[in-house]
N, C-alpha and C positions, 0 to 999 in steps of 0.2 A: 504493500500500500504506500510506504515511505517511497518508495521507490518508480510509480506511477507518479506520484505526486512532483518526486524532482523531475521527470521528462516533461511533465504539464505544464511545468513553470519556465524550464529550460525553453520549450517550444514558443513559450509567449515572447521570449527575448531576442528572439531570432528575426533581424529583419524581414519585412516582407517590402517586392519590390511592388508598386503601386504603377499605374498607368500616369503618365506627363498629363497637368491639366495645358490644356489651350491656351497660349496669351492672351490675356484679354486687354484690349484697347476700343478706342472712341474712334478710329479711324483705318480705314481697310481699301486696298489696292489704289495705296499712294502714289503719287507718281515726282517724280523734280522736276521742275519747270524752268527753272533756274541755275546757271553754273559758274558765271563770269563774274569777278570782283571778289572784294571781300565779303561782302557780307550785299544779302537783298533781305527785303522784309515788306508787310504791307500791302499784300497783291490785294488788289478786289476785280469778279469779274464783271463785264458789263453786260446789259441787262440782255442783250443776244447768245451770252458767251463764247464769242467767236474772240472777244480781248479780255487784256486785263492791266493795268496799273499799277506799277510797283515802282518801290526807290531800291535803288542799288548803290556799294558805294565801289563805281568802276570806273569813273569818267578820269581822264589822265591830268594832274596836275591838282585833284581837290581829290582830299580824304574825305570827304562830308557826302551823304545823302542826295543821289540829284533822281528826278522823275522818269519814268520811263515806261512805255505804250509797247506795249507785247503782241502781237498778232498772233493768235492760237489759231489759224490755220493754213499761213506760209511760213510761220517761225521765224517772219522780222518785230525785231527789236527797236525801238525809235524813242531818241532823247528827245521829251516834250521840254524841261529845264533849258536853262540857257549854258548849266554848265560852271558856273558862280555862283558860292554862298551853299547854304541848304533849301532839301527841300522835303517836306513830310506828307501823310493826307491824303494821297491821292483819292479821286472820283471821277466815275465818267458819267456824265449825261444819258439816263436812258433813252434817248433820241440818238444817240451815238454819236454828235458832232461836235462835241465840246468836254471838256475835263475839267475839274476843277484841282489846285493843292499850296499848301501855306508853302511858299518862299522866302528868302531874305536875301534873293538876288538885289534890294534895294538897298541894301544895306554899304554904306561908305565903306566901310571897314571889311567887308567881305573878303576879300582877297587879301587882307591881310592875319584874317581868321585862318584864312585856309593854309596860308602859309606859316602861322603859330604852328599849327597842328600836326602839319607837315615834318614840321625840325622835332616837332615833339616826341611823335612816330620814329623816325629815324634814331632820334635818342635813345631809344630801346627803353625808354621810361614807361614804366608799370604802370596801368592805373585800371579800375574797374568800370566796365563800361556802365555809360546812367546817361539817360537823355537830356539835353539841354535843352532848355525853355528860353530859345533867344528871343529878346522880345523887339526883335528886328523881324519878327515872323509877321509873313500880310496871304491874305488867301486873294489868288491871282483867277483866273476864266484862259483858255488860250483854247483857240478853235482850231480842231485836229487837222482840215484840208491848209487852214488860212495860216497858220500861226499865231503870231501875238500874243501879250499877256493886257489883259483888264484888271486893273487892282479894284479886290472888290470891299478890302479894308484897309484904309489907312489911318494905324493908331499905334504908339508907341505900346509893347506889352504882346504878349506872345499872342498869335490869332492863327488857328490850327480847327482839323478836325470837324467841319462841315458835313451838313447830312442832308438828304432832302425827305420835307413832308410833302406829300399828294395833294393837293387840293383844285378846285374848278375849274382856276387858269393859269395853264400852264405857260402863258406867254409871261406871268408876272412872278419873280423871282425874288423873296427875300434871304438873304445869307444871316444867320445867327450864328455865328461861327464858337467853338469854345472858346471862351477867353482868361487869360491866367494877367492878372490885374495889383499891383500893391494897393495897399490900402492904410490909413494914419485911422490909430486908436490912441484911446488918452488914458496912460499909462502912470497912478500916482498926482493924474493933475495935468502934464504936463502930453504932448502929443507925444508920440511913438510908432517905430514902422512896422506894420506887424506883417505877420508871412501872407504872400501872394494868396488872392484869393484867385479858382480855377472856377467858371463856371460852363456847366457842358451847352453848348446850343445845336442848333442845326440848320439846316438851310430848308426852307418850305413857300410855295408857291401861296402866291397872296388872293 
């Protein structure tokens, strides 16, 4: 009986090999879209999905973010940016003729940004990457056959991240853009600068 009883026990301790579960994930038969530059991010497709909108940072002489119009079905690539400065946000029009995405190709100092970043890069200086909230950022309009940019905000303070709501008429276009804003609080009495405030918007027809 002693002796059943140590094989019972023994048998319990003995691995048993079990079957592999499935990985499970949220996303199935991925595909890359994307290869060239350091890094891309950002895509959205538009409302035919035959395109798509993304920032990549590949254009030669700027480490920064610039826009770029994907053709998903001859696989050309086309810089909407100027090439100068950053650029984040992209959107296309679902009428397909028009994009929208914040810039700070306006910005004076732009190419002297790019070329801080540049030396900085090259330094082999560490640092973690975290997005910058320049607030040289303005959301532009540029018509995909025509070119050009339409600035569709001009205001000191970051202006990013436009959306559009549906409404009646769609000839009448109001931009709400996010906006990341300083703001003075009175602190003891006295004024004080307190941290930016971000408010999300979006873009919707009036």
């Amino acid at each position: 009986m002693r002796v059943a009883s140590l094989l019972v026990a023994a048998a319990l301790l003995v691995p048993v090999a079990l079957p592999a579960a499935a990985p499970a994930g949220p996303i199935s038969d991925a595909r890359q879209l994307t290869f060239e530059g350091k890094r891309a991010g950002e895509g959205y497709f538009s409302a035919d999905g035959t395109k798509m909108i993304f920032q990549s940072e590949r254009t030669e002489g700027n480490p920064f973010f610039q826009m770029y119009l994907f053709d998903l079905e001859t696989g050309d690539v086309e810089r909407l940016s100027t090439g100068v400065g950053k650029t984040t946000c992209g959107w296309l029009h679902p009428g397909g003729e028009k994009a929208l995405f914040a810039t700070t190709q306006f910005d004076p100092k732009a190419e002297e940004k790019m070329q801080a970043e540049l030396e900085a890069r090259e330094s082999g200086q560490e640092r973690r990457y975290s997005w910058d909230y320049d607030p040289t950022y303005e959301i532009v309009e540029t018509d995909l056959k025509e070119g050009g940019y339409k600035k569709l905000t001009d205001a000191r303070g970051y202006d990013a991240e436009g959306r559009l709501r549906a409404r009646r008429r769609p000839d009448r276009v109001r931009v709400q853009p996010a906006r990341l804003r300083p703001r003075s609080v009175r602190r003891g009495g006295r004024p004080a600068r307190a941290p930016a405030v971000l408010l999300h918007g979006h873009l919707r027809h009036g």
